[in-house]
C-alpha positions in Angstrom: 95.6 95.1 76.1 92.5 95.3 78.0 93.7 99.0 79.2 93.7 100.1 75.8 90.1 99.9 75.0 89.5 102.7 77.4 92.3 104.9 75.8 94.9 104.1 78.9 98.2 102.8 78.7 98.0 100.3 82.0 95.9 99.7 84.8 94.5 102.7 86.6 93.1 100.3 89.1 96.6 99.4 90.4 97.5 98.7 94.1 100.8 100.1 93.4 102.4 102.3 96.3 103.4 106.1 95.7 106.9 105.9 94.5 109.6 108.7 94.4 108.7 108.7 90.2 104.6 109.2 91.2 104.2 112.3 93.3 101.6 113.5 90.9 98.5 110.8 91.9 99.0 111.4 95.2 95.8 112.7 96.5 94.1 114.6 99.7 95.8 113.3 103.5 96.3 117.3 103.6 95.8 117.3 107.3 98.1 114.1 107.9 100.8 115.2 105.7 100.9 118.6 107.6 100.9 116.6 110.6 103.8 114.8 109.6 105.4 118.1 108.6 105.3 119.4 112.5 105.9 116.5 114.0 109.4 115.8 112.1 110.4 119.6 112.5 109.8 119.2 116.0 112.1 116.5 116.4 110.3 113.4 117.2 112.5 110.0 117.0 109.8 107.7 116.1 106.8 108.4 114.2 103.8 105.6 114.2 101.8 106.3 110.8 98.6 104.0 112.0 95.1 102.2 110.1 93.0 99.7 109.0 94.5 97.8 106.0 94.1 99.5 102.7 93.4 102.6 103.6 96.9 104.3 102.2 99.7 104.0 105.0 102.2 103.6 102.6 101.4 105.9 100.2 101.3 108.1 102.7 104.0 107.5 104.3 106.3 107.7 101.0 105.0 110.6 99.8 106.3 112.1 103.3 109.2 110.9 102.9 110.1 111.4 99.7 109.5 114.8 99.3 110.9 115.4 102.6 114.0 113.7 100.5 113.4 116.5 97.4 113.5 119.1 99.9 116.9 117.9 101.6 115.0 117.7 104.7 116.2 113.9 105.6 117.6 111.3 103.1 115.5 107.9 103.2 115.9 104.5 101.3 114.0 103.4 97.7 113.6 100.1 99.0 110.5 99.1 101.0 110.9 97.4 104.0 108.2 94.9 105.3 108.3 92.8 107.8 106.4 89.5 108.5 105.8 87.7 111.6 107.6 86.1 113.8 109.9 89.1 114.3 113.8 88.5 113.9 115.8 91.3 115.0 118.8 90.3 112.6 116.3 89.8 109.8 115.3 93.0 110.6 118.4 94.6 110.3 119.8 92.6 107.4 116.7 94.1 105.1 117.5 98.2 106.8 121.0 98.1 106.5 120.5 96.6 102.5 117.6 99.2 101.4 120.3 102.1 103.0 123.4 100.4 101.6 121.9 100.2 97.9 119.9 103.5 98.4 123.0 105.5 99.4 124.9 105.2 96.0 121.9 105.4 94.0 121.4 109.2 94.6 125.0 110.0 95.8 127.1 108.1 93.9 130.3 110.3 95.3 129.8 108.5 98.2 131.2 105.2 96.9 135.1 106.7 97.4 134.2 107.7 101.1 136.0 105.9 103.5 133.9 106.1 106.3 131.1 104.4 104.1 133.5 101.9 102.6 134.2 100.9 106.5 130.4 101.2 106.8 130.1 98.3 103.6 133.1 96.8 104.8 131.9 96.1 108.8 127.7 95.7 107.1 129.0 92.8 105.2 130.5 91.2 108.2 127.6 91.3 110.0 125.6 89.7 107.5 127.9 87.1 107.0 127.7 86.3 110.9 123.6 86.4 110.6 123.7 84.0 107.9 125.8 81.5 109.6 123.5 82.2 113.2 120.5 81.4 110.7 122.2 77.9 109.8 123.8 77.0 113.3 121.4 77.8 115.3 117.5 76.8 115.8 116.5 79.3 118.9 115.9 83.0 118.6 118.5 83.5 121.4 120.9 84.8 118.8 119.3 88.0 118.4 120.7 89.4 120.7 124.6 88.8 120.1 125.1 91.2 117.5 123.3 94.7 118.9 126.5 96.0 119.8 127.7 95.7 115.9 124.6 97.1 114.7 124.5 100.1 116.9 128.1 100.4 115.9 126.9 100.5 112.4 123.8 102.8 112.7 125.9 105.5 114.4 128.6 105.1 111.4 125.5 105.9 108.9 124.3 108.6 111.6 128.1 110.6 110.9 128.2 109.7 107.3 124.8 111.2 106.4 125.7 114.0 108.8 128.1 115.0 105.9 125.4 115.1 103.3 123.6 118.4 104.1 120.2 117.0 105.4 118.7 118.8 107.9 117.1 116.0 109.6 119.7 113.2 108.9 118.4 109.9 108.2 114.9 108.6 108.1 114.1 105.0 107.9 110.5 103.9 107.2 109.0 99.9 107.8 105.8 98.4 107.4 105.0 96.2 110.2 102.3 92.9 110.0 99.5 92.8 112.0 100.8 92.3 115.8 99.8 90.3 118.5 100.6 90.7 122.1 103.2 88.2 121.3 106.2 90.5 120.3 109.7 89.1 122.0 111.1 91.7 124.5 114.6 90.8 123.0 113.2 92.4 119.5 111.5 94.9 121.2 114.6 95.9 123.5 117.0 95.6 120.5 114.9 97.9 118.4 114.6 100.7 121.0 118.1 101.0 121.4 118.1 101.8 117.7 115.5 104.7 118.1 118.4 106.1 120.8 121.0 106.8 118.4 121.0 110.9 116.8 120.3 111.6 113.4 118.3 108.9 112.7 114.2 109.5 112.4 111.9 106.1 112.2 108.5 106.3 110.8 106.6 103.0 111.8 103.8 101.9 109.7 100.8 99.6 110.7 97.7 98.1 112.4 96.2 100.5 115.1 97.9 99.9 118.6 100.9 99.1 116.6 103.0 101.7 119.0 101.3 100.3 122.5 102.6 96.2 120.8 106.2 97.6 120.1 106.6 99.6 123.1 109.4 98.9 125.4 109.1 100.4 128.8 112.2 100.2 129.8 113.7 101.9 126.5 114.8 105.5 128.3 113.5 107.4 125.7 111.0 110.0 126.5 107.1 110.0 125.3 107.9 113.7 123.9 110.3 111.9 121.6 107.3 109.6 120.2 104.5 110.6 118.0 100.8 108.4 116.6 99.4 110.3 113.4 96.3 108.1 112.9 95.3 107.3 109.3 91.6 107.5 108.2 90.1 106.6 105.1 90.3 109.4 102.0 86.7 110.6 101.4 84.7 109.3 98.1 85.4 112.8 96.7 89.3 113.0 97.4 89.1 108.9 95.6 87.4 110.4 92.6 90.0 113.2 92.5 93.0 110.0 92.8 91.0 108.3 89.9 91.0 111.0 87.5 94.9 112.2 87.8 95.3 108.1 87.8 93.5 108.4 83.9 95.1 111.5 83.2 98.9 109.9 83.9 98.0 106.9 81.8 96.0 108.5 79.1 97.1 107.0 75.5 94.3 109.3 74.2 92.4 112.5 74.6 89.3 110.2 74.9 90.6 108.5 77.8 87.8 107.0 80.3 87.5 105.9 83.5 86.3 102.0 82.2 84.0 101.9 85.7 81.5 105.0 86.5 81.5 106.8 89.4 78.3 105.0 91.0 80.4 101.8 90.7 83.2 103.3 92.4 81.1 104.7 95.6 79.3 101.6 95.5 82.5 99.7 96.5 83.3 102.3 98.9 80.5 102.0 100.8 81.2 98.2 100.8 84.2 98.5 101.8 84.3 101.6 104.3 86.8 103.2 102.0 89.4 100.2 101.9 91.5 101.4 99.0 92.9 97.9 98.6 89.9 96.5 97.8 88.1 99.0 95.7 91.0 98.4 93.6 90.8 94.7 93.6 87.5 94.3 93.1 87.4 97.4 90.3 90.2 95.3 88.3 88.4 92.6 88.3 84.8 93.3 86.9 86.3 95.5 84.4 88.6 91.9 83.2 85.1 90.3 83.2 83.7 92.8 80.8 86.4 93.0 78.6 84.9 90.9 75.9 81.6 92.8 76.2 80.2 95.9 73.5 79.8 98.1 76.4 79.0 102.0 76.3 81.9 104.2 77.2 81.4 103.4 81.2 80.5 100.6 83.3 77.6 101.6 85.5 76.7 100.1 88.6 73.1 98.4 86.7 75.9 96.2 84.5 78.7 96.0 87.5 76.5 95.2 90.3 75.0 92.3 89.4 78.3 90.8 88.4 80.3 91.8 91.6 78.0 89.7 93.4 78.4 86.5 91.1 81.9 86.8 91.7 81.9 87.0 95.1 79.4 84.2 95.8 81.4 82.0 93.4 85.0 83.6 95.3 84.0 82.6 98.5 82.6 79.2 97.7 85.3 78.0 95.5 88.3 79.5 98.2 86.7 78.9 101.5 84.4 76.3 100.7 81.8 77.6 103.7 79.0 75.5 105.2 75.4 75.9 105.0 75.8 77.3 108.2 78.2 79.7 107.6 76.2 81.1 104.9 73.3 81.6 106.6 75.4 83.1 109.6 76.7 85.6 106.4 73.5 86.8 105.3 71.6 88.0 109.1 75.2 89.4 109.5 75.2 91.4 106.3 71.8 92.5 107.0 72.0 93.6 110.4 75.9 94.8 110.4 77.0 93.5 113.5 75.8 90.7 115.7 76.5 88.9 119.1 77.0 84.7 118.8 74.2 84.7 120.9 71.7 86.6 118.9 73.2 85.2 115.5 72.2 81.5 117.4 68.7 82.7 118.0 68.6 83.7 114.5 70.1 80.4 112.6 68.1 78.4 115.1 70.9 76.9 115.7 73.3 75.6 119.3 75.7 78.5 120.2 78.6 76.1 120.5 78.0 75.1 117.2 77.3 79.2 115.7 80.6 79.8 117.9 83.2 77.3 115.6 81.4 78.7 112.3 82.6 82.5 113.5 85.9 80.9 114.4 86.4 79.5 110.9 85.0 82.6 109.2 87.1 84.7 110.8 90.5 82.8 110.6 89.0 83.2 106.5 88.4 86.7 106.8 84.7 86.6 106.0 84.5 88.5 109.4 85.7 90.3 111.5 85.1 91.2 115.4 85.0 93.9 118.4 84.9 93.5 121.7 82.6 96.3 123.1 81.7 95.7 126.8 80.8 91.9 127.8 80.0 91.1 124.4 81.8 89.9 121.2 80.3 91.8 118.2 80.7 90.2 114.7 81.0 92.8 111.5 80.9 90.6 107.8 83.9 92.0 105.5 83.3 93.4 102.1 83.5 90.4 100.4 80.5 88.8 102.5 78.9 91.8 102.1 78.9 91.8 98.1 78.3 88.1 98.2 75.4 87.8 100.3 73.4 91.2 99.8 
């Protein structure tokens, strides 16, 4: 009920992803979207939609591709699908072959009595019952590889069935990818690129930066004109003010509907953050459920938030990480000079450089920081939380 004192209906801070149902609080990426526009006219296979977390991938990306779906450019699945590390080729497939299999008869339910697609859900089902039992029987990753001749089988059965459907660009199949290291298996990454082969089927890849160099397979066949990067920046403070106000406007109960935090609050955080959507949002939800029991006037301005934000964090970080004196110390130069070397954070902490060394390790594996390489030297950034807590 907390939503309801400021005359809304839910939460406007939500993390929830653009949906096919929420096309109206998308906002700005007008440059990336007509990006995206070209590049699929122009018949790109694979697409790589690339950021930092938080900054809206995925709503980009589903916006794309859901209007692209309105316009009968390409049909494309309800169902997210996210991977997580290691990567499993027959995992893989097992959650693509489900979000297209349940998406299918969702908006073409004619397609139910077409015998081509009951083979399709006939020859799909096999196939997962021969990944499950490879998942119980055996304990190596070898098995990937057994069933890529089934699956391509099955990918160019869904190419000829959505061939039949009137989209002009067949079938386009977007997944989120975790954050990669230089660790992929060949035998996904060989597997998958045969996939990208087969016509009619578009792939939009979403992730970390580099995220196309880590999946690459050189010896795929497939040409660098049939690849594409669009690279995915923050939105600007004035396009996030412009996605806050159609979020209050969607989920007004009231005429009198407010924004429960200012806008100095809100640009605050995104200078914090570097325009991280993800936590804005977290952070946003959060002081305004600290408030909630407080006679406040009708916004929260940064004098009453800012204060509290930092309380939280401090107590946040201490309770969850349980840092060392060291650590903390290592938090605050870092937060007041944005960006040090171990060596010149050592001189600073008066402390051994092994020892300032295994305090960066530890705050990074938290998050606290994070680092660059740039030339000989490791740089060390503190996140937005460490920022908040220790300004």
């Amino acid at each position: 009920m907390i939503w309801r004192r400021w005359g809304l209906k839910d939460n406007p801070y939500s993390l929830n992803e653009i949906n096919e149902t929420t096309f109206d609080l998308f906002a700005g990426r007008g440059p990336e979207v007509k990006s995206l526009q070209n590049i699929f006219a122009g018949n790109k296979r694979v697409i790589f939609l690339e950021g930092d977390t938080g900054v809206g991938k995925t709503s980009l990306g589903n916006y794309w591709r859901y209007s692209s779906m309105q316009k009968r450019f390409c049909f494309t699945p309800y169902a997210e699908i996210c991977l997580d590390q290691p990567l499993n080729f027959n995992f893989f497939i097992c959650r693509v072959l489900e979000a297209i299999s349940w998406s299918l008869p969702q908006n073409h339910p004619f397609i139910s009595r077409d015998v081509e697609f009951k083979v399709y859900q006939k020859k799909s089902k096999e196939l997962f019952e021969q990944i499950k039992l490879s998942f119980v029987r055996e304990t190596s990753s070898d098995s990937e590889d057994c069933y890529a001749d089934n699956v391509k089988e099955l990918f160019i059965r869904l190419s000829q069935i959505l061939s039949k459907l009137s989209y002009e660009y067949g079938l386009l199949i977007q997944v989120s990818f975790p954050e990669l290291d230089n660790s992929v298996k060949s035998i996904f990454q060989e597997n998958l690129w045969k996939l990208f082969a087969i016509e009619g089927i578009r792939w939009l890849l979403i992730g970390e930066p580099m995220l196309g160099e880590r999946l690459y397979y050189h010896n795929s066949g497939i040409l660098p004109d049939d690849l594409h990067k669009v690279s995915t920046k923050p939105l600007e403070i004035t396009q996030l003010h412009e996605l806050l106000m159609r979020r209050k406007d969607y989920l007004a109960l009231t005429q009198n509907a407010t924004l429960p935090l200012a806008s100095d609050v809100i640009e605050h955080l995104y200078l914090l953050s570097a325009g991280n959507l993800k936590k804005i949002f977290q952070v946003s939800e959060k002081i305004t459920a600290l408030l909630e029991t407080y006679d406040l006037p009708s916004g929260i301005n940064l004098e009453i938030a800012k204060p509290l934000i930092t309380q939280y964090f401090q107590d946040e970080i201490r309770r969850r990480w349980n840092i060392s004196q060291t650590s903390a110390e290592i938090l605050g130069f870092l937060v007041k000079e944005d960006g040090l070397s171990p060596g010149a954070i050592a001189q600073r902490v008066r402390k051994l450089r092994p020892n300032v060394s295994r305090n960066l390790m530890h705050l990074k594996q938290t998050n606290l920081v994070r680092m660059e390489i740039k030339g000989r030297n490791r740089i060390y950034y503190p996140s937005m939380e460490a920022k908040i807590a220790f300004s």
